[in-house]
Backbone bond lengths (Angstrom), bond angles and torsions (degrees), N, CA, C in turn:
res aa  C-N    CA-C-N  psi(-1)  N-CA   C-N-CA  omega(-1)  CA-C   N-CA-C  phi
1 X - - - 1.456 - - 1.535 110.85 -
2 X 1.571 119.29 -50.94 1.555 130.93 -173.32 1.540 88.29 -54.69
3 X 2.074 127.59 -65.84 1.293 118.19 -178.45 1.661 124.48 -43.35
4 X 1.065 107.99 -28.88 1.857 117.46 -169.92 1.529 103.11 -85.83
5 X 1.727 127.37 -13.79 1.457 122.81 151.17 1.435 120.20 -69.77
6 X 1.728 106.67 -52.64 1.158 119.73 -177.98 1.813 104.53 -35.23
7 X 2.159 106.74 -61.13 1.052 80.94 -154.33 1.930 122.50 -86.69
8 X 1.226 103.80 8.50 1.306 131.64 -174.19 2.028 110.21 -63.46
9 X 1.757 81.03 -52.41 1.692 107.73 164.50 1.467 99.49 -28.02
10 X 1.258 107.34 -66.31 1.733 116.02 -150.34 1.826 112.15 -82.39
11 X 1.475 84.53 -21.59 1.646 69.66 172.80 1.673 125.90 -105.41
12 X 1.711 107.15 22.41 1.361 135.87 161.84 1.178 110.84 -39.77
13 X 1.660 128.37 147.68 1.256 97.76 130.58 1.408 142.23 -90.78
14 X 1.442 130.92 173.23 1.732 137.25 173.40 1.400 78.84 -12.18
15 X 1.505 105.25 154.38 1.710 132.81 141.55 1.367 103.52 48.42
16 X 1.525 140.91 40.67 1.061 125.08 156.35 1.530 142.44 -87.43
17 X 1.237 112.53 -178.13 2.054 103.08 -153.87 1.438 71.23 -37.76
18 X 1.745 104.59 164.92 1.131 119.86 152.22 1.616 109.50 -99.52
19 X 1.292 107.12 160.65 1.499 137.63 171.73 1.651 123.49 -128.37
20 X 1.337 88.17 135.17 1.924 69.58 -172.56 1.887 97.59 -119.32
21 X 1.116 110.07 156.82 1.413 122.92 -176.89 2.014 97.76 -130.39
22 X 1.597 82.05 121.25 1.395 103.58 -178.39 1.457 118.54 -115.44
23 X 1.590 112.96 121.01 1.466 107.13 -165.25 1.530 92.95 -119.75
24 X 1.625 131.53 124.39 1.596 133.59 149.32 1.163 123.66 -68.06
25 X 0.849 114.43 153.80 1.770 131.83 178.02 1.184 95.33 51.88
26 X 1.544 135.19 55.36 1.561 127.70 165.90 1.124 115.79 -33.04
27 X 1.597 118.98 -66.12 1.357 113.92 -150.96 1.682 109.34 -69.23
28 X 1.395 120.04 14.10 1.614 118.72 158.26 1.593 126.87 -98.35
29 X 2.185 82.40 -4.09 1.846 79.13 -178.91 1.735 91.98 -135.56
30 X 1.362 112.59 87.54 1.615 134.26 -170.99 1.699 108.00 -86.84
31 X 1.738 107.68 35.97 1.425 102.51 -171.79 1.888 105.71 -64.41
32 X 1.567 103.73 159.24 1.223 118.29 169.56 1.341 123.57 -47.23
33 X 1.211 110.50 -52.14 1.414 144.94 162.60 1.517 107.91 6.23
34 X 1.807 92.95 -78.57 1.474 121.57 -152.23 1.870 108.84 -51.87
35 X 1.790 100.06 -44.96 1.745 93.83 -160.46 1.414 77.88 -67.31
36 X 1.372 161.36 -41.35 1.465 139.05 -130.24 2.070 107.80 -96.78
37 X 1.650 102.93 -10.08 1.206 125.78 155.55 1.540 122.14 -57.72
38 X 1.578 96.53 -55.09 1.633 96.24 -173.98 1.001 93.13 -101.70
39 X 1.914 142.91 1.23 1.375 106.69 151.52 1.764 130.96 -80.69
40 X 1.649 117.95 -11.38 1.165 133.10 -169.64 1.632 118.14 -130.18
41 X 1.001 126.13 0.47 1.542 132.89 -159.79 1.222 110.25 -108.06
42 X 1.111 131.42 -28.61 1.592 144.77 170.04 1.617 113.53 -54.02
43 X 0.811 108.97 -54.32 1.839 95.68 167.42 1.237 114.32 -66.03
44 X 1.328 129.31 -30.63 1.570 120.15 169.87 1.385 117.54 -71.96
45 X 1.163 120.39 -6.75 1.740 125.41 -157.22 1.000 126.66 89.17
46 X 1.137 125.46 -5.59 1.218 104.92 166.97 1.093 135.44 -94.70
47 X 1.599 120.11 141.51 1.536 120.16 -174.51 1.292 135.03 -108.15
48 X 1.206 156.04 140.31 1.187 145.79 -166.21 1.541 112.57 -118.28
49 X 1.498 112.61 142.56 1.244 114.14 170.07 1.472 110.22 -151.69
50 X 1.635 99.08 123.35 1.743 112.55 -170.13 0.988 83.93 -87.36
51 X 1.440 125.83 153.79 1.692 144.92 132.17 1.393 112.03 -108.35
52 X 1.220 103.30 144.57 1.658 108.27 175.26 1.557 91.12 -171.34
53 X 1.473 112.46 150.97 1.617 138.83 163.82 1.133 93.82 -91.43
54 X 1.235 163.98 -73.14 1.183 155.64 -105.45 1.706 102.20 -153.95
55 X 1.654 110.53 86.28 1.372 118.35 -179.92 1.660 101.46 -86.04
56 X 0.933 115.36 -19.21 1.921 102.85 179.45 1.651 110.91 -81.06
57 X 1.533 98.99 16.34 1.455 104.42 172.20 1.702 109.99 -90.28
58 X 0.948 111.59 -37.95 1.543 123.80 178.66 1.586 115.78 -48.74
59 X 1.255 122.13 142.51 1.230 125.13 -161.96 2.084 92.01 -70.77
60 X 1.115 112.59 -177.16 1.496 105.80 178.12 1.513 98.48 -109.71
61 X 0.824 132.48 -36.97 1.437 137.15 178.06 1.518 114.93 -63.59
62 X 1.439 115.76 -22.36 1.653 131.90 174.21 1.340 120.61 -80.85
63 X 1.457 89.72 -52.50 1.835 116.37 166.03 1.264 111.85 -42.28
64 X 1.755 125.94 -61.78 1.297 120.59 -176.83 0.997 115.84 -61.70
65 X 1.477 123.15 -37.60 1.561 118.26 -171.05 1.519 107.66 -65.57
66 X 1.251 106.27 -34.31 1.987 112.95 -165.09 2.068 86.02 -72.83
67 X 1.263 107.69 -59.64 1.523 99.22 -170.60 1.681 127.10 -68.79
68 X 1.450 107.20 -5.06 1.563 123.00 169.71 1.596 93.49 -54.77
69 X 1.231 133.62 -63.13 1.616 158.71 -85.00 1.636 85.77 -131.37
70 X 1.503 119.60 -71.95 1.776 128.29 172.26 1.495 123.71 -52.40
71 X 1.436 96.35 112.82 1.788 86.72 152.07 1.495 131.04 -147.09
72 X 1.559 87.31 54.46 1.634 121.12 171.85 1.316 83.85 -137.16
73 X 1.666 107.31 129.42 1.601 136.42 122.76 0.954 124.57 -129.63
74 X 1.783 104.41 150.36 1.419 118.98 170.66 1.381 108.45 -106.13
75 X 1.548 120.93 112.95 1.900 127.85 177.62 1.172 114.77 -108.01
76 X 1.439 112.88 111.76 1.626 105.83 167.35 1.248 109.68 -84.82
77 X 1.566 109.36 -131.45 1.514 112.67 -176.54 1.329 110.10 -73.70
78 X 1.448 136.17 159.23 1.163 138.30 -157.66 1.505 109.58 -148.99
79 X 1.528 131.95 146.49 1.428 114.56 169.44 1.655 94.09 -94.61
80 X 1.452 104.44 -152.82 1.479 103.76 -162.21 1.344 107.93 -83.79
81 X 1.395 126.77 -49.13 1.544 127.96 -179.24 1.731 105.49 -58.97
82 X 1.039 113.16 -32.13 1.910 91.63 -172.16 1.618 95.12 -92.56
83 X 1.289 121.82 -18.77 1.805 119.88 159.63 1.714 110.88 -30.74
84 X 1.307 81.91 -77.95 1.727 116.47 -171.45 1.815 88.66 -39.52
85 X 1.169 136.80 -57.34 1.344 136.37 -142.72 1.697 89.86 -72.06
86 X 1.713 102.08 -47.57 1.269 109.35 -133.05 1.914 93.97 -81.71
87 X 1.006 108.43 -33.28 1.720 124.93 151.74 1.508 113.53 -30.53
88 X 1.212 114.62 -36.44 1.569 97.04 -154.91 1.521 79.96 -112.58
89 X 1.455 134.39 -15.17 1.507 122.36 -170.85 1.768 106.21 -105.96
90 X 1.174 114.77 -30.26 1.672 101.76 166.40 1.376 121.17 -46.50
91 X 1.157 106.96 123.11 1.350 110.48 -174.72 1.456 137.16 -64.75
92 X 1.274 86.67 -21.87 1.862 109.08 174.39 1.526 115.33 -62.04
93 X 1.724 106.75 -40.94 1.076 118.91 179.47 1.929 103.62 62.38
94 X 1.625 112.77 48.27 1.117 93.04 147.48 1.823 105.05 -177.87
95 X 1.526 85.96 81.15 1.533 123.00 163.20 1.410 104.30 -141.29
96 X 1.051 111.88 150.24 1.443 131.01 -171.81 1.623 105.08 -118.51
97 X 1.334 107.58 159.26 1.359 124.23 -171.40 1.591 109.12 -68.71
98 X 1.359 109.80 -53.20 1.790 119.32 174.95 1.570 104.54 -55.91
99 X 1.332 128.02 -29.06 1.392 133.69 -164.47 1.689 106.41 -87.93
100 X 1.586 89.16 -13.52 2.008 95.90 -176.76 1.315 82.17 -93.61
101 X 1.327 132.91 -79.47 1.429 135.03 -174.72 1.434 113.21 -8.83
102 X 1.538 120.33 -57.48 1.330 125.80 -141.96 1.400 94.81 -106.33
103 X 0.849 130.57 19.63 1.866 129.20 179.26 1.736 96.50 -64.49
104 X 1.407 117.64 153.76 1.154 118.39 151.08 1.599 109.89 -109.37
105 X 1.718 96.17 162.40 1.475 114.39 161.75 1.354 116.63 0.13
106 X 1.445 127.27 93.16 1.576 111.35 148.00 1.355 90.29 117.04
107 X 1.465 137.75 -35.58 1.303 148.37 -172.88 1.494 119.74 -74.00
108 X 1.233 126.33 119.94 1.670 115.45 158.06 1.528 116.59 -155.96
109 X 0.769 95.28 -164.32 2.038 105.74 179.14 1.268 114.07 -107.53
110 X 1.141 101.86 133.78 1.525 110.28 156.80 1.624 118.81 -113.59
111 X 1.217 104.55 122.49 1.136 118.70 169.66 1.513 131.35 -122.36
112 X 1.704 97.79 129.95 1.891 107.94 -172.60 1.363 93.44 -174.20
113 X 1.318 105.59 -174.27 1.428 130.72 -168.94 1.899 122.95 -113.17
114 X 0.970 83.92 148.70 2.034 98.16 -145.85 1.729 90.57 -125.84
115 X 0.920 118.04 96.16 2.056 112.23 159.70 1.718 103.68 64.30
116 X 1.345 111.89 16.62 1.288 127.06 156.61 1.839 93.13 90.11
117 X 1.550 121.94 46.70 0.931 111.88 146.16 1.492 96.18 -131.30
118 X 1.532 99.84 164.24 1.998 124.83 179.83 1.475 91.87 -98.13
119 X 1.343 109.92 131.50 1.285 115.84 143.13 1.719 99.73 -163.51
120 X 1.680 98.43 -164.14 1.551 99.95 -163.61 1.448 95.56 -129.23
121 X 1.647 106.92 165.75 1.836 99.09 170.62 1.236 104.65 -150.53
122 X 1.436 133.07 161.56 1.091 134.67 -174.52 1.620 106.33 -78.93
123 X 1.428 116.96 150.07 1.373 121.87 168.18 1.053 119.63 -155.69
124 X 2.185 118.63 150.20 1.420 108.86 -171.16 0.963 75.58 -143.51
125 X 1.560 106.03 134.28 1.762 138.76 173.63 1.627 98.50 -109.72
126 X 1.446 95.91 145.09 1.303 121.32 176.01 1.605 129.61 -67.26
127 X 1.332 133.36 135.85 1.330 118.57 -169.72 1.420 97.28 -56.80
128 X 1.915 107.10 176.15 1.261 129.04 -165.57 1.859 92.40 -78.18
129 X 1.640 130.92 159.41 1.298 134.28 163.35 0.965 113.26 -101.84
130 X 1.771 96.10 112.94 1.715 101.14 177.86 1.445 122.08 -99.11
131 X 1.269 168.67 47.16 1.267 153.22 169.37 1.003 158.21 -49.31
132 X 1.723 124.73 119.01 1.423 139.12 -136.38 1.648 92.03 -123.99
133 X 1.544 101.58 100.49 2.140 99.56 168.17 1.353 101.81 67.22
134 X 1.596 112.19 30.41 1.591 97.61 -170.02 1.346 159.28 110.18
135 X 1.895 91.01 -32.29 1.544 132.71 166.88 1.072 138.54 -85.85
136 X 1.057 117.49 104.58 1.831 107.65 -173.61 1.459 111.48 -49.26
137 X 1.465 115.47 130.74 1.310 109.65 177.41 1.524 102.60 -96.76
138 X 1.690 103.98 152.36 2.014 119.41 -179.01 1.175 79.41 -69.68
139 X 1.328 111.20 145.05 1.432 136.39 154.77 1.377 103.19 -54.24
140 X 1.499 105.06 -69.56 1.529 118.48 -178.79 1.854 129.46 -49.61
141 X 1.366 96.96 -3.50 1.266 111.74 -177.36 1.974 110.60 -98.84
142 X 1.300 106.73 89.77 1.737 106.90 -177.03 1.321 124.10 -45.70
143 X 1.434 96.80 -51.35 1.854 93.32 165.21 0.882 130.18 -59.54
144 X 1.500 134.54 -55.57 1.185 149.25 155.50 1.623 117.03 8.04
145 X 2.305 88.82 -88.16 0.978 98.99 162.17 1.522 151.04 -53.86
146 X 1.865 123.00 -30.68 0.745 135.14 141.40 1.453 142.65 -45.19
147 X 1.523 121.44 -20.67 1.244 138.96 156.39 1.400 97.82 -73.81
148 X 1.737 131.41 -62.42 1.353 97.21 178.35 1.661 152.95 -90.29
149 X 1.638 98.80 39.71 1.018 136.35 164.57 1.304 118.39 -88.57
150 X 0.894 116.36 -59.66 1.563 104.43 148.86 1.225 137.90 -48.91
151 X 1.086 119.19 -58.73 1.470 117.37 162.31 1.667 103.94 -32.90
152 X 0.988 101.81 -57.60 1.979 110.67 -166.62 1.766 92.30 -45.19
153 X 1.171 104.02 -47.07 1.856 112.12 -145.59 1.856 92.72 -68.91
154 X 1.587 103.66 -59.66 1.404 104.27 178.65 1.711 125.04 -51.08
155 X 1.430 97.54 -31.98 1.717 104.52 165.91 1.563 120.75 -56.94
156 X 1.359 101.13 -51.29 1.567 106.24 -172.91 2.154 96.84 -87.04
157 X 1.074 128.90 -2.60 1.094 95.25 156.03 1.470 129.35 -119.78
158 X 1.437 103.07 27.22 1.665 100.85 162.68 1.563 90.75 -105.31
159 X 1.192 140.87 -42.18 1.366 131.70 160.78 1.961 109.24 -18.91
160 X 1.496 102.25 -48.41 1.796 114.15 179.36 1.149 98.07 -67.55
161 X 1.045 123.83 -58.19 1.394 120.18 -176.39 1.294 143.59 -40.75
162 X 1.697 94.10 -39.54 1.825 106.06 177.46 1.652 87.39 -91.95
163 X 1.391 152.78 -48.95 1.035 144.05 -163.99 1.435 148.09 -95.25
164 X 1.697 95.60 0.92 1.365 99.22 -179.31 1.586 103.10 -132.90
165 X 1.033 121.50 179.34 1.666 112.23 164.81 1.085 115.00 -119.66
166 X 1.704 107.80 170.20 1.779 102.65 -158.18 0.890 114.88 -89.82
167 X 1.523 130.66 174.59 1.491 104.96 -167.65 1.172 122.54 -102.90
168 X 1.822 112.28 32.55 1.510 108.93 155.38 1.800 98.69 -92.89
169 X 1.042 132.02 -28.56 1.384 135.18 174.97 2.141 104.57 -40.16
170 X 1.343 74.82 -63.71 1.991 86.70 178.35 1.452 106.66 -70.53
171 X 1.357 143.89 -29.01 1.159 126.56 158.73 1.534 122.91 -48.38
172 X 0.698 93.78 -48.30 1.772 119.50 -178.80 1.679 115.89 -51.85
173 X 1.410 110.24 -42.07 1.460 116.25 147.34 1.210 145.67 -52.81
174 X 2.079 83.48 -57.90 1.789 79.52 -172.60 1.259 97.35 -87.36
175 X 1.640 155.17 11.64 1.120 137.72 -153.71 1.668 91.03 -155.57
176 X 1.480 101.39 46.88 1.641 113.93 173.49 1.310 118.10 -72.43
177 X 1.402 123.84 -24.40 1.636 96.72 -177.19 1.960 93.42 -103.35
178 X 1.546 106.85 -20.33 1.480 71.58 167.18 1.737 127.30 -72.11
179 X 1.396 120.30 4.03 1.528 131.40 -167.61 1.477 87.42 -95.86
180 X 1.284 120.00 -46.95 1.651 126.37 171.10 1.463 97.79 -43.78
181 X 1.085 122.63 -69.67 1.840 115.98 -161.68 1.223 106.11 -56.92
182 X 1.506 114.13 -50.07 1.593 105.47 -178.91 1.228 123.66 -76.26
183 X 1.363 127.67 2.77 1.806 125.01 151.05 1.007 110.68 -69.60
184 X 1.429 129.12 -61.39 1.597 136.52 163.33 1.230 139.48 -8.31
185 X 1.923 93.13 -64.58 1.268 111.55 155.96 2.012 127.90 -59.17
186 X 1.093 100.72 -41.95 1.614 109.50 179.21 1.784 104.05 -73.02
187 X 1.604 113.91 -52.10 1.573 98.56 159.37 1.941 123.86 -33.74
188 X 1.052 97.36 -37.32 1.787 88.80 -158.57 1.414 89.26 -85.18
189 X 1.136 136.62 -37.81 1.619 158.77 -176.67 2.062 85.09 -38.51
190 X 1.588 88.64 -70.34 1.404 81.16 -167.83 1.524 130.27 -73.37
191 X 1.714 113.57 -13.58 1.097 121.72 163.98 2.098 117.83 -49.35
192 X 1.724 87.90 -53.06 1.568 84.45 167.84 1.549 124.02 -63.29
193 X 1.482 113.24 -40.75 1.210 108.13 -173.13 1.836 115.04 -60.76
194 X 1.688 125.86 -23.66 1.029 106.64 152.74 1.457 125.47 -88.50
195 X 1.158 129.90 20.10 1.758 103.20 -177.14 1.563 98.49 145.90
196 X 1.162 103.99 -56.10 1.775 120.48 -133.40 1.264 62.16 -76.31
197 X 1.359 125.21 140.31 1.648 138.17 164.20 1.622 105.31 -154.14
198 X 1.372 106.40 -22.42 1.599 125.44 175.32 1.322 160.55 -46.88
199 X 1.746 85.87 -14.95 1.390 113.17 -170.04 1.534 101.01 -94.15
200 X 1.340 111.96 128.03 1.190 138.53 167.77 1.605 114.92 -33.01
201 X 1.966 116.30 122.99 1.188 104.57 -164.49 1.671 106.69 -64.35
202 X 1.414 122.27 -26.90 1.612 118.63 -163.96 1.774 99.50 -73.84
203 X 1.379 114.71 -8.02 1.499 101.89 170.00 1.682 120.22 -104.36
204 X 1.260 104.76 26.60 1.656 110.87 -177.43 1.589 107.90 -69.72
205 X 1.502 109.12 -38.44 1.737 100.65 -167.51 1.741 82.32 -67.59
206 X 1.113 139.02 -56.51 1.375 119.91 -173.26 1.392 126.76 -37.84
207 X 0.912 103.70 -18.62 1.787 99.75 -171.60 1.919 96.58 -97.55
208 X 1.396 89.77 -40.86 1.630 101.51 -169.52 1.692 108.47 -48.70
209 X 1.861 108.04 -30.00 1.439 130.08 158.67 1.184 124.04 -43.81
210 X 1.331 116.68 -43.37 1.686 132.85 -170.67 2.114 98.63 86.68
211 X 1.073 89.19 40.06 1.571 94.58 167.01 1.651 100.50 -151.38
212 X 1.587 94.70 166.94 1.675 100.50 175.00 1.460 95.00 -146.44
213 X 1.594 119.27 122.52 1.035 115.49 148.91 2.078 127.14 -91.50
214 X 1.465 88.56 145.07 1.574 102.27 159.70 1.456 140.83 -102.17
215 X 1.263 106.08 128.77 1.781 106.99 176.41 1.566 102.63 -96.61
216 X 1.488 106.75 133.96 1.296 132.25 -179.75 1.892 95.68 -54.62
């Protein structure tokens, strides 16, 4: 699907609507794909946006290519190794590693380019909106929020329930002829287990058919 944007991107023309394609927890989904997106996809519209908590997860050799390609980030708080990275790849080159570290709650930088200059700016985004019966839930409130996480979880999985199948259902598809062998196998299982043990080995693919032939 990510390839069938990529190649859609390219056969755009210049400057069209944009679209943006948003991937979470990047650094668990390190497809090839992505740097050849943010190196070519931008004149077609399309846009990309990695998320990840944990950038010192990323291979380093993946990393450069994806950060050659960017020059928009958004950094919140940071420990020291994805600081250090994120220091030497902002393009503005002027945030500092202690200054990623020390962000509080809710606070970060954005950094990109404005009338063809780099620089960075401070920014504070709003907690996430949670609602319980209607009510905005406090962020700051654990139960609260944690009750409406649940709520969320039980919603989206009877939502799964009526709409997807389980995943012995989807095993069962994509892994049909091995589900084939093991009926097969349990058929003949039970042929021996009553009796029938008799049938001639050169006529097994026949039965294995769901037919039996006889010689007079």
């Amino acid at each position: 699907l990510t390839t069938q944007y990529y190649l859609t991107s390219l056969a755009r023309p210049d400057f069209s609507m944009l679209h943006l394609l948003f991937i979470d927890e990047a650094h668990d989904v390190q497809m090839p794909i992505f740097p050849k997106i943010g190196a070519k996809s931008r004149k077609g519209g399309l846009g990309l946006f990695l998320i990840t908590q944990f950038i010192e997860q990323f291979d380093p050799d993946y990393l450069k290519q994806l950060m050659g390609n960017i020059n928009t980030f958004i950094s919140f708080k940071q420990k020291e190794t994805a600081a250090m990275t994120l220091q030497r790849n902002i393009p503005s080159q002027d945030v500092s590693k202690n200054e990623l570290m020390n962000l509080p709650t809710f606070v970060g930088y954005l950094s990109s380019e404005e009338k063809g200059k780099e620089q960075s700016i401070l920014i504070k985004v709003k907690p996430p909106y949670r609602y319980t019966e209607g009510r905005l839930v406090d962020h700051k409130n654990i139960t609260e929020v944690q009750e409406n996480l649940n709520k969320n979880r039980r919603f989206a999985h009877k939502l799964m329930a009526r709409d997807f199948l389980s995943r012995e259902e989807a095993e069962k598809i994509v892994y049909r002829k091995h589900f084939k062998n093991l009926e097969l196998e349990e058929y003949e299982k039970e042929l021996l287990d009553e009796g029938d043990s008799l049938i001639p080995a050169e006529a097994s693919d026949d039965v294995k058919g769901g037919m039996m032939m006889w010689e007079d």
